[in-house]
N, C-alpha and C positions, 0 to 999 in steps of 0.2 A: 472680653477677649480671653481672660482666662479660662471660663465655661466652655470654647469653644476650643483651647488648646488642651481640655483637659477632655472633652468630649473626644475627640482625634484619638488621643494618647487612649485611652479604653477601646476603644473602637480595634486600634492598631493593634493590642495585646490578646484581645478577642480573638482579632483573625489570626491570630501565632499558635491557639492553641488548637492541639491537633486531635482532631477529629476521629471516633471510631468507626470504622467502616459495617454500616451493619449488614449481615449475612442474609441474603431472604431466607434459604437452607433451602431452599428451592436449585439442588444437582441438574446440569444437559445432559451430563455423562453416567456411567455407572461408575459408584461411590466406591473407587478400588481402593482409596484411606482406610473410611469407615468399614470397608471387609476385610483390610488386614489389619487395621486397629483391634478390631475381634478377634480375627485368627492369632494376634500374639496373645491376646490376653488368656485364651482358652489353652495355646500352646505353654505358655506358663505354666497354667494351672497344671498343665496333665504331664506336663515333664517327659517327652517321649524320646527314646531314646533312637538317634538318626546315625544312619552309616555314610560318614560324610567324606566325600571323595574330591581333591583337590589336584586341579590339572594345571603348572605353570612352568614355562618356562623349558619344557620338554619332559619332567619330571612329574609323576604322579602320588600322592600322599592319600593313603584312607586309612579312615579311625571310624568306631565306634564312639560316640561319645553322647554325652545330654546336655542341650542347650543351654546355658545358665541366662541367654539375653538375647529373647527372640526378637526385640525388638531392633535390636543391631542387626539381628542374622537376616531379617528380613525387610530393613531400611528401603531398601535400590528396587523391592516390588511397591511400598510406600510412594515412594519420592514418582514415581511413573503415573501417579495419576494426573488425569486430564482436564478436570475440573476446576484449569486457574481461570481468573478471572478473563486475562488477555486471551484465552486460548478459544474463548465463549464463540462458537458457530465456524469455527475451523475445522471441526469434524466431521466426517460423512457416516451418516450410521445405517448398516444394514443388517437385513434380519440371515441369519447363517443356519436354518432347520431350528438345534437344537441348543443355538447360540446366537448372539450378536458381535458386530465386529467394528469398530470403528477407525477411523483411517484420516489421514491427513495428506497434504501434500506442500505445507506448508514448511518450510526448510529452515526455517527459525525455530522449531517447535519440533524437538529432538525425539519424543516418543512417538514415532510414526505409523503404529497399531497396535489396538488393543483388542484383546478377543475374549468375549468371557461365552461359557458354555455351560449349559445347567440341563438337570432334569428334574423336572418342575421346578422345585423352588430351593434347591440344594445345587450350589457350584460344585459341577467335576474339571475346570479344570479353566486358569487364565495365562494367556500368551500375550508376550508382550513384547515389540520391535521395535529398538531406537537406533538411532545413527545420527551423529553431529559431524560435520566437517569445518575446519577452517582453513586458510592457509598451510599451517602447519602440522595437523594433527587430523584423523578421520577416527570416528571408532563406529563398530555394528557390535550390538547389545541385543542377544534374547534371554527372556528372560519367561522362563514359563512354571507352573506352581501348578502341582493336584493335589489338593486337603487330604491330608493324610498318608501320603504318598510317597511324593519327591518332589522339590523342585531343583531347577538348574539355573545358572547363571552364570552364561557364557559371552565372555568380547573378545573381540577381535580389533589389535588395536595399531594404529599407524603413526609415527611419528615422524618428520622429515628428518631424512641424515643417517634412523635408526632403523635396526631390523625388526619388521611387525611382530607384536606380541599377543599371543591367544594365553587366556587363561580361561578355566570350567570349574565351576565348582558344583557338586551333586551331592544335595541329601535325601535319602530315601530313607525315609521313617519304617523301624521295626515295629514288626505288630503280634 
């Protein structure tokens, strides 16, 4: 009896411990992480210096200045990739000439297209469209990025009760 209450108890501790999920590394989507994972690290390195223009609230702010923490600056192009696990054959993908675009319609799944665009094998330039609603709150997010360029990062945002708020933010890298 005991072997067999002790067998149980192993058994039971077994199944508690938790599991790593392994990755195939096998992407549906294109790997907009892994290509701003890079774009910071190379942004780091090169230290450029952006004329960065901030639109809130009615009021506009531009500076000059140089990045100290690209990864912050460029989190919210990050965080839009499509490649979670739940999100797997939610997307439609079509081929756009000199780009591809991928598309949802799925309203739980707040990044509702992504567009990357290259020639050959160099990105000129990724867009990217979200919008969440609930009861209380709605917001529309674009978000678009050219290497070396400018990107923007503009919402539009709804709250019930309050007045909707836009805010833009534009850096365009000096060269």
């Amino acid at each position: 009896m005991k072997k067999y209450i002790l067998s149980v108890l192993v058994l039971f501790l077994f199944s508690c411990v938790k599991r790593e999920h392994k990755d195939t590394g096998t992407l549906l989507y294109f790997d907009l992480k892994g290509y701003f994972t890079k774009e910071v690290n190379r942004l780091q390195q090169n230290s450029p210096l952006v004329n960065k223009q901030v639109f809130s609230k009615g009021e506009t702010e531009q500076k000059s200045i140089k990045i100290t923490n690209w990864r912050s600056e460029l989190a919210v192009f990050e965080a839009a990739d499509i490649n979670k696990a739940s999100w797997r054959g939610e997307f439609k993908i079509k081929q756009l000439g000199d780009g591809i675009s991928y598309t949802t319609e799925n309203e739980k799944i707040p990044v509702k297209k992504l567009e990357v665009f290259k020639v050959g094998d160099k990105i000129t330039s990724i867009k990217i469209y979200k919008s969440s609603e609930n009861r209380l709150y709605s917001a529309i997010d674009t978000l678009i990025y050219y290497p070396d360029s400018l990107y923007l990062v503009q919402s539009n945002q709804k709250i019930k009760l309050l007045a909707p708020k836009t805010y833009r933010i534009v850096g365009m890298f000096n060269k």
